[in-house]
C-alpha positions as CSV (number, residue, x, y, z in Angstrom):
1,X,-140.0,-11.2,106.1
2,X,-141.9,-7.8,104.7
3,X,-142.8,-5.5,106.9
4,X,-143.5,-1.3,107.5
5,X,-143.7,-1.3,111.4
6,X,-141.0,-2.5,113.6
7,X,-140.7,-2.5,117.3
8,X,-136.4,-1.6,116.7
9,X,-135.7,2.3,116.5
10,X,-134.1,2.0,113.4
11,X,-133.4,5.7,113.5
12,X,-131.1,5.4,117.3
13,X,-127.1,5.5,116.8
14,X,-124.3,5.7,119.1
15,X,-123.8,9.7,119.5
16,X,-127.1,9.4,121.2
17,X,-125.8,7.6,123.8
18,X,-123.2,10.3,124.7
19,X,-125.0,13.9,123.7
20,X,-125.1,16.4,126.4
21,X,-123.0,13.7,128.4
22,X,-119.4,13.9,130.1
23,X,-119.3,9.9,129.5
24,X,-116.4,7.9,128.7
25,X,-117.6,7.3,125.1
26,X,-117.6,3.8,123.7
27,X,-120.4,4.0,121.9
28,X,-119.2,6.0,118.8
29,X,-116.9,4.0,116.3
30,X,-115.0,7.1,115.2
31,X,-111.6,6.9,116.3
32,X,-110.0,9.0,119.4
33,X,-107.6,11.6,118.7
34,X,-108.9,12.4,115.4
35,X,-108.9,14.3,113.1
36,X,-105.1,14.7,113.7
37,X,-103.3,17.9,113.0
38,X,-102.1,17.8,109.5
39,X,-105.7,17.0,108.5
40,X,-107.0,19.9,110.7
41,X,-104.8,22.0,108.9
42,X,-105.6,21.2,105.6
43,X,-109.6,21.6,106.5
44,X,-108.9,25.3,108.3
45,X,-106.7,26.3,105.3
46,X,-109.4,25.4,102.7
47,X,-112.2,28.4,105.4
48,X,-110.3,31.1,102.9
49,X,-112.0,29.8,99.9
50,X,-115.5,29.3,101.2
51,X,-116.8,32.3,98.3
52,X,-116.3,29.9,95.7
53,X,-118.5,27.0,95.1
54,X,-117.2,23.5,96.4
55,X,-115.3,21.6,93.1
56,X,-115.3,17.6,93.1
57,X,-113.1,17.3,90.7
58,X,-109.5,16.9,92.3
59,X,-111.2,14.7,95.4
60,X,-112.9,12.5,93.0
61,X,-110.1,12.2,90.9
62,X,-108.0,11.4,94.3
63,X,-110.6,9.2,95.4
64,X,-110.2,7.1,92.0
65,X,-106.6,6.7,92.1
66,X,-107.0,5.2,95.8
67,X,-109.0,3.0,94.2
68,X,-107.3,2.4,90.8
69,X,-110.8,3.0,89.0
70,X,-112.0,5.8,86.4
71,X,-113.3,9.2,88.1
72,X,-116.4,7.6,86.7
73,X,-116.7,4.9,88.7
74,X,-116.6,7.3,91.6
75,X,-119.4,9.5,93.5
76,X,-118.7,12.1,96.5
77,X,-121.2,12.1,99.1
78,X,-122.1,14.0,102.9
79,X,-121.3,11.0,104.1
80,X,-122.4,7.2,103.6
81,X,-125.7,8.3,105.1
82,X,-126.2,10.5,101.9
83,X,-126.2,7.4,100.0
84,X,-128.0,5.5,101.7
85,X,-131.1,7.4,100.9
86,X,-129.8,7.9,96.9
87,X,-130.1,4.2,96.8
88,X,-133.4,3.9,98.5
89,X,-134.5,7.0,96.2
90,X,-132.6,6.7,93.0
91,X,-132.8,3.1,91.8
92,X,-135.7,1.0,90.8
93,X,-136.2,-1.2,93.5
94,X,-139.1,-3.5,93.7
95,X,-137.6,-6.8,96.6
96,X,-135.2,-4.9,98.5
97,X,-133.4,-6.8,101.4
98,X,-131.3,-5.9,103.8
99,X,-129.1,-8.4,106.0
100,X,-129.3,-7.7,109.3
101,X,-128.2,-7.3,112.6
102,X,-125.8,-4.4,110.5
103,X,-126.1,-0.7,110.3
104,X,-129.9,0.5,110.8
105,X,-129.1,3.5,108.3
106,X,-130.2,1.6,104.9
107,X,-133.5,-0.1,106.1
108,X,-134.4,3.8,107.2
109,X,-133.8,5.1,104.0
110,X,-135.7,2.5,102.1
111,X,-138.3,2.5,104.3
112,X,-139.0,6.5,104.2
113,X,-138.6,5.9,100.2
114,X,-141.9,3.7,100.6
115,X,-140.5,0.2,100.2
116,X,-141.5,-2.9,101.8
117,X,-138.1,-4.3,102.9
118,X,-137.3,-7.9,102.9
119,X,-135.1,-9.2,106.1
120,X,-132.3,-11.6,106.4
121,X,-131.2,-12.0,110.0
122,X,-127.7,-13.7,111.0
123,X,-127.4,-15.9,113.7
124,X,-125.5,-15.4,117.0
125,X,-125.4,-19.9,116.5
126,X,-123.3,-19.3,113.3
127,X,-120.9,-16.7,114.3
128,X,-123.4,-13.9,112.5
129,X,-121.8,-15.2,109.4
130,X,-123.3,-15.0,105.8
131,X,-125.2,-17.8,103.9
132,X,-125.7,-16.7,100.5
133,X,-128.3,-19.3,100.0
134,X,-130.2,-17.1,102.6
135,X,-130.6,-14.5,100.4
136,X,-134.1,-14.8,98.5
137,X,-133.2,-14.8,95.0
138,X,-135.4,-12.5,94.2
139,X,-134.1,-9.8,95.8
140,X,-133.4,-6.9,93.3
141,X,-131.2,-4.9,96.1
142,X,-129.0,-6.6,99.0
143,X,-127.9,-4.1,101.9
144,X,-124.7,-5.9,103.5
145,X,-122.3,-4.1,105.8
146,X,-118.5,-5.7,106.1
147,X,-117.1,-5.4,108.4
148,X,-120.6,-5.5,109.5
149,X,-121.9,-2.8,112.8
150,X,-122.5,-3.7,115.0
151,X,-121.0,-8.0,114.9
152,X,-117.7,-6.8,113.6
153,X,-117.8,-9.9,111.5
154,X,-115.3,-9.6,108.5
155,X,-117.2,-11.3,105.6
156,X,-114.9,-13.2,102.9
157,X,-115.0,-10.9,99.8
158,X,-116.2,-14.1,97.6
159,X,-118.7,-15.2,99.7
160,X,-120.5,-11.5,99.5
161,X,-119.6,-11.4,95.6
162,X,-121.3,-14.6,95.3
163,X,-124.6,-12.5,95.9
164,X,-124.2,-10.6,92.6
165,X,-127.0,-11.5,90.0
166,X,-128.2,-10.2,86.9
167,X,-130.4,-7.6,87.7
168,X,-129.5,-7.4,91.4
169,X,-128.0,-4.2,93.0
170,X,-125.0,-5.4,95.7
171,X,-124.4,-2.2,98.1
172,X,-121.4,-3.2,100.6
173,X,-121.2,-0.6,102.9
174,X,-117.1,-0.5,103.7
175,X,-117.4,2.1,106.1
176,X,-114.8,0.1,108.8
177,X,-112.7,-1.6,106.1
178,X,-109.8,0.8,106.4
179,X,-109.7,-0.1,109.9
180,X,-108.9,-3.7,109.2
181,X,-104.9,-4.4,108.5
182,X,-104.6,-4.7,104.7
183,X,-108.0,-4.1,104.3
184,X,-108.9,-7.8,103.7
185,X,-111.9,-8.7,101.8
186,X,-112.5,-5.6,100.5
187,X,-114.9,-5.0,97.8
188,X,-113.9,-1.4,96.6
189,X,-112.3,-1.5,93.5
190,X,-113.4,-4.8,92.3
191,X,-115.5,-3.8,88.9
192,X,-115.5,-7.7,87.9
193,X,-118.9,-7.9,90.0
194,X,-122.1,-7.4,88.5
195,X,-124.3,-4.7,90.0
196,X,-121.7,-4.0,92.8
197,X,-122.0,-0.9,94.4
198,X,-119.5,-0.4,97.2
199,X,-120.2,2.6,99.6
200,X,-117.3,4.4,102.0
201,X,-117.0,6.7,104.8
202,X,-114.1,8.9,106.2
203,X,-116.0,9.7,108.8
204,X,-114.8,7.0,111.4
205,X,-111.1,6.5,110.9
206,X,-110.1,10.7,110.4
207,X,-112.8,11.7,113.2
208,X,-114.6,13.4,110.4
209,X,-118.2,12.8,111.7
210,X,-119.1,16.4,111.8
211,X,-117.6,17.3,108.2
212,X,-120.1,14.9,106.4
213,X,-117.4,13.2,103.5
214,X,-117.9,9.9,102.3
215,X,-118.1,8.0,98.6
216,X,-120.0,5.7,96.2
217,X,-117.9,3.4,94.3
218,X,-120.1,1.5,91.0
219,X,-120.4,1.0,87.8
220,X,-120.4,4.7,85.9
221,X,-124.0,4.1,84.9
222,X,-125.9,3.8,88.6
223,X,-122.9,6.7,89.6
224,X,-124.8,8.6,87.0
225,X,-128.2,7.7,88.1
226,X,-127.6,8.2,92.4
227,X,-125.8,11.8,90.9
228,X,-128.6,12.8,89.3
229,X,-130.1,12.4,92.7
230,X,-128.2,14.5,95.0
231,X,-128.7,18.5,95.1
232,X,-126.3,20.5,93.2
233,X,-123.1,21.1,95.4
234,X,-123.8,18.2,98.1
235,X,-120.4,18.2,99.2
236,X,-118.6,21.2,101.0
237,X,-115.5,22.2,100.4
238,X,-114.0,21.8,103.5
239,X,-115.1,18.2,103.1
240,X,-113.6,18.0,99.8
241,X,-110.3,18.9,100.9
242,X,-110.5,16.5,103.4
243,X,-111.6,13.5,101.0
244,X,-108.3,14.9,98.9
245,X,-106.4,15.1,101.6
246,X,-107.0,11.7,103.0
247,X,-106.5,9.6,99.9
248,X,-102.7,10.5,99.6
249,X,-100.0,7.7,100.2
250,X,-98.9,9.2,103.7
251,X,-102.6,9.1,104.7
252,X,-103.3,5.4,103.7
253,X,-99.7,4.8,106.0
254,X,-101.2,6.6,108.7
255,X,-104.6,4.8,108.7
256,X,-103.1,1.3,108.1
257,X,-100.7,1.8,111.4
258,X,-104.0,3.0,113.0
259,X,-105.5,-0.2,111.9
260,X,-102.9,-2.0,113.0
261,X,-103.1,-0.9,116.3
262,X,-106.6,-1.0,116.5
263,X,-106.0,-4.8,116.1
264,X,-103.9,-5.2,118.8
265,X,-106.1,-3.1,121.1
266,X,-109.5,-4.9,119.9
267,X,-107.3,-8.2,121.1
268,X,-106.9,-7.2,124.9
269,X,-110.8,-5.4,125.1
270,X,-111.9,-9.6,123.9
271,X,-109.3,-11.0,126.6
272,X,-110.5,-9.0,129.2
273,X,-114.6,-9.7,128.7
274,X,-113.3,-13.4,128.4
275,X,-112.6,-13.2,132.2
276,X,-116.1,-12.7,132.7
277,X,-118.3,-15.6,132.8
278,X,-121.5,-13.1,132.8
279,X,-120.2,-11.9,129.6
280,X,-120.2,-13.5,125.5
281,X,-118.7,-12.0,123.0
282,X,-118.7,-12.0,119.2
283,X,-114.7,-13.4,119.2
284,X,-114.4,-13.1,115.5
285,X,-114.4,-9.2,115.3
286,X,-112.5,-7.4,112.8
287,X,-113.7,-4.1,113.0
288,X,-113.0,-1.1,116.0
289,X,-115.6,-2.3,117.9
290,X,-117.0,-5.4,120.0
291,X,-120.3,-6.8,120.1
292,X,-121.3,-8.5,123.6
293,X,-124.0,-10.3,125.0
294,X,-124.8,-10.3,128.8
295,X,-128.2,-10.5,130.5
296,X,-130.0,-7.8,131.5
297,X,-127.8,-5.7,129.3
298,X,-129.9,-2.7,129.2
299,X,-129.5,-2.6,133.5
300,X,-125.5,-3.2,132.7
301,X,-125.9,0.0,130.3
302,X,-127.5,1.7,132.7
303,X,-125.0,0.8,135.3
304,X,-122.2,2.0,133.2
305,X,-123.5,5.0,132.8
306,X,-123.7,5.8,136.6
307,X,-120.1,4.9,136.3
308,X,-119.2,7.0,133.6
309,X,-118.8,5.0,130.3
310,X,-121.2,5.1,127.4
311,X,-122.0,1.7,125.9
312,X,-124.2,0.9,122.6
313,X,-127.6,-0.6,123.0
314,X,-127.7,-3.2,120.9
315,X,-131.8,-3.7,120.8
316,X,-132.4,-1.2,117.7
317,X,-130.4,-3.6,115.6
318,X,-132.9,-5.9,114.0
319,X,-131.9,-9.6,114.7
320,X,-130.6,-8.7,118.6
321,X,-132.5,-7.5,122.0
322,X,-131.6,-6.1,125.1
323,X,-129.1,-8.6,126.1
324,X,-126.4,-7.1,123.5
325,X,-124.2,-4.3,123.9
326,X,-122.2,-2.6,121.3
327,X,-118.2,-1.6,122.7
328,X,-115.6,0.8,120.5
329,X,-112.7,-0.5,121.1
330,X,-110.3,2.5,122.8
331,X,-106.5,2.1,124.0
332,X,-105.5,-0.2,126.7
333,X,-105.5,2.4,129.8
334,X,-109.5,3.0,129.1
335,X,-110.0,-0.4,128.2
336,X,-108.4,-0.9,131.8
337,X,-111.2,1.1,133.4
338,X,-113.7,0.4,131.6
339,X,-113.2,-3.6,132.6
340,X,-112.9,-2.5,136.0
341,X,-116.5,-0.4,135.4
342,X,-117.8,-3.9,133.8
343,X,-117.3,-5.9,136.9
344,X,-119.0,-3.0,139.4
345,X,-121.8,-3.0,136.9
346,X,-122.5,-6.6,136.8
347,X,-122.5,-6.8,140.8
348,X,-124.6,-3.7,140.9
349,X,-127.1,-5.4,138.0
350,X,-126.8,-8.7,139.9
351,X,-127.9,-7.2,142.7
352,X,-131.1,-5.1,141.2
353,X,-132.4,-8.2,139.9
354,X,-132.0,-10.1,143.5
């Protein structure tokens, strides 16, 4: 499906949910607690060298050996959002697609670059999971996310590789990988893939939403093309100290315990909707967040909110509709309240629609 006009806000994300709030936030995937101290440090320590111009070369470099890949291979970005539109705006796209329900982000950005954007919607029937075979083949650019916001779906790494073509841009946008244990099925890395372009974000697991630090991961030729692209200095240097930073062997620790507990955390958030029989969920999530279906969802939302909690719509993603609700999955104490919240909100919705 082709189309310019679209009755989903493409352009709506969680922090919209909680701005100018006091709201329990589940809404926002970015991690609680963070950045932590030794990062904060790092960040306020690089404020004394804000006369010189920001220098990539040491984050990108750090950035590379993360990855084992050449500095080449690597691009710094203000976040995955910045490359979203470098993609959109860079490359010579003619059949863009973009598989969807996922992050709303890349559709925008292709959209506002005048493309006509092709549409491959996962079904709640097969566990949102990916069909290659669904993917028209002339595609020239497929947009998937994996883990993918808002199913939390982990995608097996082959069965996404399997989409490479000749000719064909891959983006995988690896944003919540490093909060899955071991980051299975990544992508990042991998320079055996055709066309692969893998993007990442620091934003989520460091609490680094405000800082604007992210990367681009691809064959040296598009990193040259989508650098061409950006302004000169896109990338502060507070931001670059924290993309150093970040990449270092103690860091990696951190986040992998962090993803790790994350795990165990998502586990008792999906037992406790289980003990609702108002209440679906997407079982196979992977990622710090849970996507649930309940009727009337948008009342529940509401409901919540009276109550104090801050829940993702879920109707802006293409391919869902107001029954869905997008959850960040917090530690068990505000899980706690927040499944006591749940069950006042579907009485209280129950009984609006009576």
């Amino acid at each position: 499906m082709y189309t310019h006009t679209d009755v989903h806000d493409l352009r709506h994300h969680g922090d919209a949910e909680v701005r100018d709030e006091k709201l329990i936030d589940l809404a926002v995937n970015v991690r609680t607690n963070t950045p932590p101290d030794w990062l904060r440090e790092r960040i306020a320590a690089s404020l004394f060298d804000l006369a010189a111009y920001p220098d990539p070369r040491a984050a990108r470099a750090a950035v590379a050996e993360r990855h084992d890949v050449p500095a080449e291979r690597v691009l710094l970005t203000a976040g995955a959002a910045e490359a979203f539109v470098l993609l959109a705006r860079a490359l010579p796209v003619r059949q863009p697609v973009v598989v969807h329900p996922q992050f709303t982000e890349p559709e925008a950005a292709l959209r506002d670059a005048g493309h006509e954007v092709g549409r491959v919607l996962l079904r709640e029937a097969d566990g949102f999971r990916l069909d290659p075979a669904a993917v028209p083949e002339d595609a020239d650019l497929v947009m998937i996310g994996n883990p993918t916001n808002p199913t939390s779906v982990l995608h097996p790494a082959e069965t996404i590789a399997a989409l490479a073509r000749p000719g064909r841009t891959l983006v995988v946008d690896e944003a919540f990988m490093d909060a899955v244990p071991g980051e299975r099925e990544a992508l990042a890395g991998r320079t055996d893939v055709p066309g692969l372009v893998v993007l990442r974000s620091l934003t989520k697991t460091w609490g680094l939403a405000g800082l604007r630090i992210g990367y681009v991961l691809a064959a040296p030729e598009t990193i040259a093309t989508l650098g061409h692209a950006q302004p000169l200095w896109p990338v502060s240097a507070p931001a670059l100290v924290a993309a150093e930073a970040c990449m270092s062997r103690a860091a990696l620790a951190e986040a992998e315990h962090a993803a790790g507990r994350i795990a165990v955390e998502r586990a008792h958030l999906l037992a406790g909707l289980a003990e609702f029989d108002e209440v679906r969920a997407v079982t196979a999530a992977e990622g710090p967040f849970v996507l649930i279906r309940v009727d009337r969802a948008d009342v529940v939302r509401r409901r919540l909110r009276d109550l104090g909690f801050a829940a993702r719509r879920g109707d802006t993603f293409p391919g869902l509709d107001h029954d869905w609700l997008r959850l960040a999955v917090r530690d068990r104490p505000t899980t706690n309240r927040f499944l006591q919240a749940l069950d006042q909100a579907l009485v209280m919705a129950g009984s609006a629609s009576g």
